[in-house]
N, CA, C and O atoms as a DFTB+ gen file, in Angstrom:
532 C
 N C O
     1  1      63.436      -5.882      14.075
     2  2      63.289      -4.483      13.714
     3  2      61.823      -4.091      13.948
     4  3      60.840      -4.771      13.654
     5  1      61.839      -3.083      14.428
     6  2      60.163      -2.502      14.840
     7  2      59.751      -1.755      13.938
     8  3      60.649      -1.224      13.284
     9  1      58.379      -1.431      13.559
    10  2      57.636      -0.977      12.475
    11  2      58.265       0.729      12.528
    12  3      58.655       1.230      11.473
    13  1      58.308       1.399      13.619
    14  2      58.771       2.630      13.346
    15  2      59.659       3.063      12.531
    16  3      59.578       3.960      11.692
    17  1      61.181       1.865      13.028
    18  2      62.451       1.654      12.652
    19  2      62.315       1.921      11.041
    20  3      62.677       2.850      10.318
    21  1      61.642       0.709      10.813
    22  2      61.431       0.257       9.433
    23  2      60.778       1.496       8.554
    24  3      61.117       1.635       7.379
    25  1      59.786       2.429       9.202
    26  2      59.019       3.119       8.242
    27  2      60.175       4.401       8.196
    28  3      60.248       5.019       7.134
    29  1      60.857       4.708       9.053
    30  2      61.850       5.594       9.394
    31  2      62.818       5.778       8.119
    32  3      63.149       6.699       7.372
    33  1      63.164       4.043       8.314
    34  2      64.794       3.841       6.877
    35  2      63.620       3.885       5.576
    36  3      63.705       4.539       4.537
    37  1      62.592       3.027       5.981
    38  2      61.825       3.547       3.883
    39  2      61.535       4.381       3.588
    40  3      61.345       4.604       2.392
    41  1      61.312       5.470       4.738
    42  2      60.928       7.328       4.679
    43  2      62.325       7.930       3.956
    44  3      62.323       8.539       2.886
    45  1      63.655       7.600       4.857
    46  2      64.788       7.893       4.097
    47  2      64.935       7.637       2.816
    48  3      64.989       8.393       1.846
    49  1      65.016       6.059       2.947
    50  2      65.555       6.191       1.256
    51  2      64.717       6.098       0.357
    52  3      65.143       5.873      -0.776
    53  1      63.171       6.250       0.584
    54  2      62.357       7.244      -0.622
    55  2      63.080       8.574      -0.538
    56  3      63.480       9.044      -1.603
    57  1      63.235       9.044       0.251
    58  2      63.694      10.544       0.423
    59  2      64.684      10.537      -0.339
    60  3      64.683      11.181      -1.388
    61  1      65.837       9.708       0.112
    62  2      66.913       9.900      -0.856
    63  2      66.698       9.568      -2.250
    64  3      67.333      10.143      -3.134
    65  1      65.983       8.821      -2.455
    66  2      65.296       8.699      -4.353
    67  2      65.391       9.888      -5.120
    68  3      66.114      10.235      -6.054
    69  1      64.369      10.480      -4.412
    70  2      63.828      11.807      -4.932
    71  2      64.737      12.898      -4.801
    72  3      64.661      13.725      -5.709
    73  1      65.492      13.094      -3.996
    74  2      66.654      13.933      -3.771
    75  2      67.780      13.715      -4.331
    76  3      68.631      14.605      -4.326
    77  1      68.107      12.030      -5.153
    78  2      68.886      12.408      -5.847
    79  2      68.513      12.750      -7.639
    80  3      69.177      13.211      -8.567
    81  1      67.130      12.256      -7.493
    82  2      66.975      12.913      -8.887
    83  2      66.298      14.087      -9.129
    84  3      65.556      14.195     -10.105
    85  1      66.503      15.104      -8.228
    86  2      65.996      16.021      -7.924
    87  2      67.486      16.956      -8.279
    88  3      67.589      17.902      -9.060
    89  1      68.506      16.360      -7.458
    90  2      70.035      16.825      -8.081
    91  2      70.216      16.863      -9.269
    92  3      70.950      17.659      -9.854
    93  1      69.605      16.059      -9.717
    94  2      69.570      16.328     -11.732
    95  2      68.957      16.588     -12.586
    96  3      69.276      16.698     -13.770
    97  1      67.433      16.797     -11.799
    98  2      66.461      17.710     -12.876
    99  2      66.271      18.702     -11.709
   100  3      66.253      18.711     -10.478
   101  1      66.114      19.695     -12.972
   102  2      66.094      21.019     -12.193
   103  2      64.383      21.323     -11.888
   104  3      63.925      22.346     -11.377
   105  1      63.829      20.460     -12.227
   106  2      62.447      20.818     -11.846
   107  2      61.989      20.590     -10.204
   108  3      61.280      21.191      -9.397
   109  1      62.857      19.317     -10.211
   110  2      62.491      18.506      -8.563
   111  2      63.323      19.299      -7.624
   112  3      64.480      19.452      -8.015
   113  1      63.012      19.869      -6.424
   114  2      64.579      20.491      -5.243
   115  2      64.500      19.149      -4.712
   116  3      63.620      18.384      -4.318
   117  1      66.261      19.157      -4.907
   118  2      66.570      18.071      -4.027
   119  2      67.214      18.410      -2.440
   120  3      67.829      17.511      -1.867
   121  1      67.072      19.467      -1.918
   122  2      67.168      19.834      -1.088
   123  2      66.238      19.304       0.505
   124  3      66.718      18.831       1.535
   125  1      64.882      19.594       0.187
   126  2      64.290      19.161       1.577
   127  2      64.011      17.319       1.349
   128  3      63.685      16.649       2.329
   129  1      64.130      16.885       0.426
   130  2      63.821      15.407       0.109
   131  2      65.577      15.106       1.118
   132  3      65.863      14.377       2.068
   133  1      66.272      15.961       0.389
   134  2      67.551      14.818       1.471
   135  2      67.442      15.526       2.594
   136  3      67.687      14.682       3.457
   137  1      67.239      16.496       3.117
   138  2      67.333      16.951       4.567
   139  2      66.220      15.634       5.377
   140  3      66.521      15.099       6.444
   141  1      65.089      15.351       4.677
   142  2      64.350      15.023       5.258
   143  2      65.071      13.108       5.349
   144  3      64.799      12.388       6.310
   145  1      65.788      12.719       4.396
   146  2      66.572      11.465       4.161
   147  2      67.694      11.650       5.489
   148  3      67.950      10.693       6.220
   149  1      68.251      12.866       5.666
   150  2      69.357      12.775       6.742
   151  2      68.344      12.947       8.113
   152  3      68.852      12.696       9.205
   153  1      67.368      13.239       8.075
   154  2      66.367      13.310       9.372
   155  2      66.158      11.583       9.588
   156  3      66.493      10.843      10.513
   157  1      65.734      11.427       8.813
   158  2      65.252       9.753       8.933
   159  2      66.701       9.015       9.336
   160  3      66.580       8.589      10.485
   161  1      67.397       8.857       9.054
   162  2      68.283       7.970       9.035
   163  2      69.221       8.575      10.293
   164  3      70.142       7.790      10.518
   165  1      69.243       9.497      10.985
   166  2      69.912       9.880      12.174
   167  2      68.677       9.491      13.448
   168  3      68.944       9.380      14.644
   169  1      67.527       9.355      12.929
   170  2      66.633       8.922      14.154
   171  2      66.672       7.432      14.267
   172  3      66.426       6.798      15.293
   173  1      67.031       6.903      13.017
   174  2      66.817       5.388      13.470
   175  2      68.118       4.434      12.962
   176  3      68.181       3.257      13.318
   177  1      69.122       5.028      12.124
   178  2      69.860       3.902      11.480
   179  2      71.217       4.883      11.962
   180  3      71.207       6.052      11.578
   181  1      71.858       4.616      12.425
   182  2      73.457       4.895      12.713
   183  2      74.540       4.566      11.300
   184  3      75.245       5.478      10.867
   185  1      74.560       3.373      10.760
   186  2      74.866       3.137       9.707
   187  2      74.462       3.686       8.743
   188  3      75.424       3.904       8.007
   189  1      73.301       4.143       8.202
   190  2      72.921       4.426       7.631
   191  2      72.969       6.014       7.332
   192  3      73.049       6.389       6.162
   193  1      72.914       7.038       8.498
   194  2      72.964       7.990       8.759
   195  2      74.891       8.113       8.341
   196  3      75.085       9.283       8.011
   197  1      75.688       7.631       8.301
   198  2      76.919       7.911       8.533
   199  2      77.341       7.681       7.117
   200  3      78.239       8.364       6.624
   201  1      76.604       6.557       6.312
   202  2      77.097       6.375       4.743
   203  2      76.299       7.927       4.153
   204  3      76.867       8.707       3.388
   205  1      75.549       8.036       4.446
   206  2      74.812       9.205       4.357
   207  2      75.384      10.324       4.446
   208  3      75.457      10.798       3.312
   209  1      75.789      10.938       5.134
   210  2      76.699      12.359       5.316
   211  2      78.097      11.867       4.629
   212  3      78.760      12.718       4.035
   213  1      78.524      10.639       4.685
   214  2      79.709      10.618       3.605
   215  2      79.871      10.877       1.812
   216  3      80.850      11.166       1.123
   217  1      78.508      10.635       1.492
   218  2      78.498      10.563       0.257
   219  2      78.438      12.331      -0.654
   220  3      78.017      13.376      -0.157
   221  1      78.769      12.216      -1.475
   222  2      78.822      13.683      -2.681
   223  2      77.092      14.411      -2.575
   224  3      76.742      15.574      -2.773
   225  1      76.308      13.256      -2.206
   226  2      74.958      14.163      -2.585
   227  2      75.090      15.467      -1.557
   228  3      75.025      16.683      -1.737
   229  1      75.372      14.366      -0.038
   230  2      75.076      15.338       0.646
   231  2      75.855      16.357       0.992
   232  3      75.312      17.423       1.278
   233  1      77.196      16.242       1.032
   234  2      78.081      17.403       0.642
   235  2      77.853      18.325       0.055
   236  3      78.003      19.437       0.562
   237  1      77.416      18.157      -1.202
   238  2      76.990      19.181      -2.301
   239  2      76.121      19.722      -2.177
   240  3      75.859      20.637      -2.957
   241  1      75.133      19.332      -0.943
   242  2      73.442      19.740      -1.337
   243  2      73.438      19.979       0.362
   244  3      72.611      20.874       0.532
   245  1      73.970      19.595       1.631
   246  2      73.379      19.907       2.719
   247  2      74.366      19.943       3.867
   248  3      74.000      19.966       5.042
   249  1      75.756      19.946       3.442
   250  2      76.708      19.597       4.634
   251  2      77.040      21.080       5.256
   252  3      77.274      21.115       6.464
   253  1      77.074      22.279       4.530
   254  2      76.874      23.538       4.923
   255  2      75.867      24.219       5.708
   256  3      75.985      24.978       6.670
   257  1      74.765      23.746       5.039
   258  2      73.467      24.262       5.660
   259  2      73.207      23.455       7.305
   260  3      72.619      23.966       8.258
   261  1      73.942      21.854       7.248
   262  2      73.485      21.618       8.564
   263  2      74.661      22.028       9.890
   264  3      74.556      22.010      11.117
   265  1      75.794      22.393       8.945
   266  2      76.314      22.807       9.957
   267  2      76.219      24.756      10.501
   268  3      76.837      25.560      11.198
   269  1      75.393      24.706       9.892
   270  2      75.181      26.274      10.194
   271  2      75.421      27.386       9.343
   272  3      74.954      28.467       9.700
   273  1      76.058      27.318       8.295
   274  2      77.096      27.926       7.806
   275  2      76.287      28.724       6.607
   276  3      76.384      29.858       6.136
   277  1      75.662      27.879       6.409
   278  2      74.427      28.442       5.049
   279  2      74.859      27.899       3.831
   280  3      75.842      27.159       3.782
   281  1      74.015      28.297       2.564
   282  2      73.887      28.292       1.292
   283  2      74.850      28.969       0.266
   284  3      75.311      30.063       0.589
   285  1      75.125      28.546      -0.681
   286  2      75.536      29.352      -2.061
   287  2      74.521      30.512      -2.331
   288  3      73.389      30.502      -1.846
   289  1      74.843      31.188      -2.875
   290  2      73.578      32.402      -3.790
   291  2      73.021      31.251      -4.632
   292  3      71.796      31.133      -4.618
   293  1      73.833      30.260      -5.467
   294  2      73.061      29.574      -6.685
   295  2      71.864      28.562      -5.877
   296  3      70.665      28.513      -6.148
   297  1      72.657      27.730      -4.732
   298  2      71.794      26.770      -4.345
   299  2      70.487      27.609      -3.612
   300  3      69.320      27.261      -3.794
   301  1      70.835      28.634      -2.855
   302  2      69.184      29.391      -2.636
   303  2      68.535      29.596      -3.795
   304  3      67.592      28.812      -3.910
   305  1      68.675      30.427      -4.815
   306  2      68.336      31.001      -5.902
   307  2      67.677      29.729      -6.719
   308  3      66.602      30.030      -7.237
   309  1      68.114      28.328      -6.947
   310  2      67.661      27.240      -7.581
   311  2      66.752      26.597      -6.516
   312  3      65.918      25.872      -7.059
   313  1      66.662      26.623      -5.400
   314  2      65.224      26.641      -4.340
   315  2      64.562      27.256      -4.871
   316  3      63.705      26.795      -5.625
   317  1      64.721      28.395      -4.675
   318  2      63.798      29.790      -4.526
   319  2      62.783      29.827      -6.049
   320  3      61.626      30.244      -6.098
   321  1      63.505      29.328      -7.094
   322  2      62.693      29.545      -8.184
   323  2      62.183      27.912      -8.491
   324  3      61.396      27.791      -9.429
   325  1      62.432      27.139      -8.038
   326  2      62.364      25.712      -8.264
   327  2      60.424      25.969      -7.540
   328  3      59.394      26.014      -8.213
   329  1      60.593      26.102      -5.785
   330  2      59.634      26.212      -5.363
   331  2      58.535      26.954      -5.724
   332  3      57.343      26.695      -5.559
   333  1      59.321      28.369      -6.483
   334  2      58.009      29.210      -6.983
   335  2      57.516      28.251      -7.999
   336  3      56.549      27.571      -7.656
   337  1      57.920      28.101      -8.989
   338  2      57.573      27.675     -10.092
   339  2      56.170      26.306      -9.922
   340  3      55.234      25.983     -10.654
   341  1      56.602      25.879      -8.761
   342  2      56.062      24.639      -8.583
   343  2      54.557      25.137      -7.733
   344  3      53.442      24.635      -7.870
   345  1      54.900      26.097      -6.979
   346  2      54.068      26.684      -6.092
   347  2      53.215      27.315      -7.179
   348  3      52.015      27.046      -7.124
   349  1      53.583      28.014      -8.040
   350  2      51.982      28.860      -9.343
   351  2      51.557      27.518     -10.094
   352  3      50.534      27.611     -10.771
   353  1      52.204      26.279     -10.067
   354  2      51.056      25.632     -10.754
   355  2      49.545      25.020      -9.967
   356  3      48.445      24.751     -10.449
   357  1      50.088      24.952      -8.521
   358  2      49.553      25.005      -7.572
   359  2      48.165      26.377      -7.442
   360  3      46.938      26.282      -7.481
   361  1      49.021      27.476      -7.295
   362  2      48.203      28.495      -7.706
   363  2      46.904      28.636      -8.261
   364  3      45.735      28.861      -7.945
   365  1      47.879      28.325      -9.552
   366  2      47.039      28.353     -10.746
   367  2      45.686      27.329     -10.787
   368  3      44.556      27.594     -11.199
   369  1      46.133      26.246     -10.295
   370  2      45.005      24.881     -10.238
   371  2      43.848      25.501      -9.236
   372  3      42.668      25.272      -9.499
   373  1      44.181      26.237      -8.160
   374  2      43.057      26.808      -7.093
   375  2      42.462      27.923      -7.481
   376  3      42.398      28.912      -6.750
   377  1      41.825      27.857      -9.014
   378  2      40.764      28.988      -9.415
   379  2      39.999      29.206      -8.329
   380  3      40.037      30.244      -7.669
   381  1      39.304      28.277      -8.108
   382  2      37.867      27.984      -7.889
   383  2      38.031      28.064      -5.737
   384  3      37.106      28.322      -4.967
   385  1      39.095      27.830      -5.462
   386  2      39.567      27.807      -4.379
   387  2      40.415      29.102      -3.739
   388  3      41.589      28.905      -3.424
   389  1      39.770      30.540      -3.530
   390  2      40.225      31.570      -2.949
   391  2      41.231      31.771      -1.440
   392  3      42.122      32.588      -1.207
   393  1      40.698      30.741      -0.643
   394  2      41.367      30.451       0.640
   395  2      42.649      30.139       0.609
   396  3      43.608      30.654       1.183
   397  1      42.533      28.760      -0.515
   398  2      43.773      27.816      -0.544
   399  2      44.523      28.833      -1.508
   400  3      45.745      28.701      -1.567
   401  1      43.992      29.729      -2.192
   402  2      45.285      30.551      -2.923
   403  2      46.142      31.461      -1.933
   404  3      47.373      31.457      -1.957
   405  1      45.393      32.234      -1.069
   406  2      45.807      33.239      -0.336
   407  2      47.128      32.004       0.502
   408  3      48.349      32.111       0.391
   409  1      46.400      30.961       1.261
   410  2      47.357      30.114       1.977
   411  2      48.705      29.829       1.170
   412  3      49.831      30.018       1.629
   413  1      48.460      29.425       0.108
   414  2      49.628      29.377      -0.737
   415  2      50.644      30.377      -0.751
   416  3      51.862      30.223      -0.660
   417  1      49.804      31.697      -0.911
   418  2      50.565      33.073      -1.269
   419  2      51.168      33.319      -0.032
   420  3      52.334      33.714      -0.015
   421  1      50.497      33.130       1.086
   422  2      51.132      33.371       2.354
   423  2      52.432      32.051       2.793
   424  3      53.065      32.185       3.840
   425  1      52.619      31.175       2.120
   426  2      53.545      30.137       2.412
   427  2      54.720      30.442       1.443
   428  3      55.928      30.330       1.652
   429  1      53.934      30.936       0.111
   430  2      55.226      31.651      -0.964
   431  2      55.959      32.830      -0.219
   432  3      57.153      32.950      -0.493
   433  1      55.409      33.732       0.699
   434  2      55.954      35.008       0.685
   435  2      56.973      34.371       2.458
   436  3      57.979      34.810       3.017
   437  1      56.369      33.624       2.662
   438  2      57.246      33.306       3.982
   439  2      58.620      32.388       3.359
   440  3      59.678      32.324       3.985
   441  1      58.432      31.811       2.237
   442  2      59.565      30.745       1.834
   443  2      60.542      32.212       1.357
   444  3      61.381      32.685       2.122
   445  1      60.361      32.573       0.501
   446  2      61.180      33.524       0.130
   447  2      61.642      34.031       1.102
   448  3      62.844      33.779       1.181
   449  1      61.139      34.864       2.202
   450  2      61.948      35.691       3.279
   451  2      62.626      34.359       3.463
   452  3      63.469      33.916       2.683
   453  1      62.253      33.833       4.408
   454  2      63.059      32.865       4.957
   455  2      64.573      32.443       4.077
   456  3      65.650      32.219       4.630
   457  1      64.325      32.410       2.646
   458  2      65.794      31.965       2.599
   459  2      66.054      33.282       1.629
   460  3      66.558      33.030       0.534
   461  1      65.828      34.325       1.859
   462  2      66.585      35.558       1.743
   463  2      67.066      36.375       2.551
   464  3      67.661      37.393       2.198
   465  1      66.837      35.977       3.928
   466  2      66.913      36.469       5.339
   467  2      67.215      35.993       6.566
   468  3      67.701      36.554       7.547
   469  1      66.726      34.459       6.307
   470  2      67.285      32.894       7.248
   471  2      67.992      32.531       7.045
   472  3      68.646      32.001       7.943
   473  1      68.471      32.507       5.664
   474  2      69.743      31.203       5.643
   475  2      70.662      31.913       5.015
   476  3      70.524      32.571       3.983
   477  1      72.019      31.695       5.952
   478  2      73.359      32.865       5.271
   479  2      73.476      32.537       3.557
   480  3      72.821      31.730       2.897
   481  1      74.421      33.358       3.173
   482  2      74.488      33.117       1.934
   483  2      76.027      32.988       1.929
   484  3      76.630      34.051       2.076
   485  1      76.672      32.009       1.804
   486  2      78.266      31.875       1.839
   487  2      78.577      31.595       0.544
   488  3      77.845      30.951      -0.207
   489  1      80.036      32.231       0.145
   490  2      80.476      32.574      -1.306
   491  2      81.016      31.044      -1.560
   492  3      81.494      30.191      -0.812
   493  1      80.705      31.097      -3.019
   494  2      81.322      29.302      -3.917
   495  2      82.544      29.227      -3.408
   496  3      83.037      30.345      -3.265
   497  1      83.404      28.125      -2.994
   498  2      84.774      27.997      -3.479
   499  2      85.174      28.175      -4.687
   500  3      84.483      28.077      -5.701
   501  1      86.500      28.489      -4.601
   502  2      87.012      29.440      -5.978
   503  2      87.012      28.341      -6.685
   504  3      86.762      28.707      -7.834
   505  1      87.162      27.074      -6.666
   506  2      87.359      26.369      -7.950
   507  2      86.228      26.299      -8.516
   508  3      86.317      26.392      -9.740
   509  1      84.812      26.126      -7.977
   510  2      82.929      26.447      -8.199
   511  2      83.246      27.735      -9.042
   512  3      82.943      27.684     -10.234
   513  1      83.742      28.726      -8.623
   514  2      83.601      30.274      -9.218
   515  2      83.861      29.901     -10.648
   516  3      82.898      29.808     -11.410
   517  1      85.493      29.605     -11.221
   518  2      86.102      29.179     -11.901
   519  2      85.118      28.342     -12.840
   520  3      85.224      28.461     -14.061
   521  1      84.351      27.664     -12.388
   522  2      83.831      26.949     -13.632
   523  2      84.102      25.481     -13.684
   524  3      83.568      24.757     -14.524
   525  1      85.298      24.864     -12.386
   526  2      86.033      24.058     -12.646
   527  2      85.656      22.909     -11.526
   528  3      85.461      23.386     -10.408
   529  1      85.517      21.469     -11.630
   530  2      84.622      20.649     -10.979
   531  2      85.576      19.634     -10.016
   532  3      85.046      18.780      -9.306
């Protein structure tokens, strides 16, 4: 196995770490941690990449979005405020740093368009609506 290979699958499944406990606290998005886990593992592991798109995380969290199709309102909306939230503590820490705030503000106001304007918004399945799992 070659060093790329190798840094490729430990890039993934750190990725997938964090993405799946990112699925369960609402503080972490587990969203670009597994996009970036299904990136890794389709460049270098075939196996790996294939247990990967089989499993519930990624169903639940990215099998829509990679096929084109887009997002829930909830799963944008739990981005969208996940990232702000995370992004003003950021903010907030760059008193003293005017540049790096504006950069920030300009990366906040592009994330928002982007997935209020980039990424479709496709309705829950009715049993999601329902309440029912």
């Amino acid at each position: 196995m070659n060093i790329k290979k190798a840094l490729y699958i430990l890039l993934g499944c750190f990725s997938l770490g964090l993405g799946a406990v990112g699925a369960v606290l609402p503080l972490l998005p587990a969203f670009p941690f597994l996009l970036l886990a299904a990136f890794c593992f389709a460049r270098n592991s075939e196996k790996l990449h294939s247990w990967f798109i089989g499993t519930k995380l990624y169903k639940n969290n990215l099998e829509s979005y990679v096929a084109g199709k887009g997002m829930t309102r909830k799963t944008k909306l739990r981005i969208m405020v996940t990232v702000t939230l995370l992004m003003s503590i950021g903010f907030i820490m760059m008193d003293a740093v005017p540049v790096g705030r504006i950069v920030l503000g300009c990366v906040w106001v592009f994330h928002i368009l982007y997935f209020l304007f980039g990424v479709k918004t496709i309705p829950l399945p009715p049993a999601a609506e329902s309440g029912e799992s």
